[in-house]
N, C-alpha and C positions, 0 to 999 in steps of 0.2 A: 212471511216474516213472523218469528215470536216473539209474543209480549215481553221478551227482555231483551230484543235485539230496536233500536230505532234508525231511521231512514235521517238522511242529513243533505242538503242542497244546501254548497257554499257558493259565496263568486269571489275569484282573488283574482286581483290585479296586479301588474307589476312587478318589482321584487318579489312579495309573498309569490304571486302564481312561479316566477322562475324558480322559487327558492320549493316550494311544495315541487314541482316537475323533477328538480333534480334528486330529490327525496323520493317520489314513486320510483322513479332507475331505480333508484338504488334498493327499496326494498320488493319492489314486485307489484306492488297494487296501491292504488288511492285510500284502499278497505284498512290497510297493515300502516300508513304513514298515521292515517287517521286514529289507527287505536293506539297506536304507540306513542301519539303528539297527547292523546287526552292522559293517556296513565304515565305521563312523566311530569304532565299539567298536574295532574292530581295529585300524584306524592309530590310534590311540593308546597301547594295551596292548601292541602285539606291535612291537619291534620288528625294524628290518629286518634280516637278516644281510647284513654283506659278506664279501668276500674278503680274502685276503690281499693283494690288489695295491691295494687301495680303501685297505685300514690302512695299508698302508704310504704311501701317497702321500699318505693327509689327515695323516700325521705328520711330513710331510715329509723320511723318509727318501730314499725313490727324488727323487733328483735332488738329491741335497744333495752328490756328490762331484764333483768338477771332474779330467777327463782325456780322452786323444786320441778323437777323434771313433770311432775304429774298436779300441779294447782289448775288444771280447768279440769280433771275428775276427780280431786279432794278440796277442794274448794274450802267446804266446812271446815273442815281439820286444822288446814293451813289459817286460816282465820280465828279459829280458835285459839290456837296455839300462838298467835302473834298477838290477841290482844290482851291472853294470861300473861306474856313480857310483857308488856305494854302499862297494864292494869292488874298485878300482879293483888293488889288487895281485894277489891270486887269479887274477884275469886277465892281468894281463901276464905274471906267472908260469906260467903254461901255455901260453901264445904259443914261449915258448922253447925 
């Protein structure tokens, strides 16, 4: 056995044991009911983690600001340039 395979001893009684028997027919082994009863348990139960880039975009953050095609490799400029409209005095006051 490998360290990513584990060993399992159930006892079911009753319904369960009938209802597990008629599920081995049907797919071939006790090994195949067993894997398919855990991974259908589990996408249901657990769910999935995402990232920070996955939240942000199913919230519609990332992509909701509108500007120059290239402000995160002119940074400066773009900044510059907005706070000469901005502060249009400041700057011409230092010109002189």
């Amino acid at each position: 056995m490998s360290e990513d395979s584990i060993r399992i001893n159930a006892r079911l009684s009753g319904e369960d044991a009938r209802r597990f028997a008629d599920l081995q027919a049907l797919e071939g082994s006790a090994t195949n009911v067993i894997r398919e009863a855990v991974r259908e348990y589990h996408l249901k139960r657990i769910k999935p983690r995402r990232n920070a880039f996955e939240i942000m975009t199913a919230s519609g953050f990332i992509g909701c600001g509108a500007g120059p095609a290239d402000l995160s490799t002119d940074t400066d400029r773009h900044l510059s340039e907005a706070l000469r409209k901005k502060y249009p005095q400041h700057f011409d006051d230092q010109a002189e």
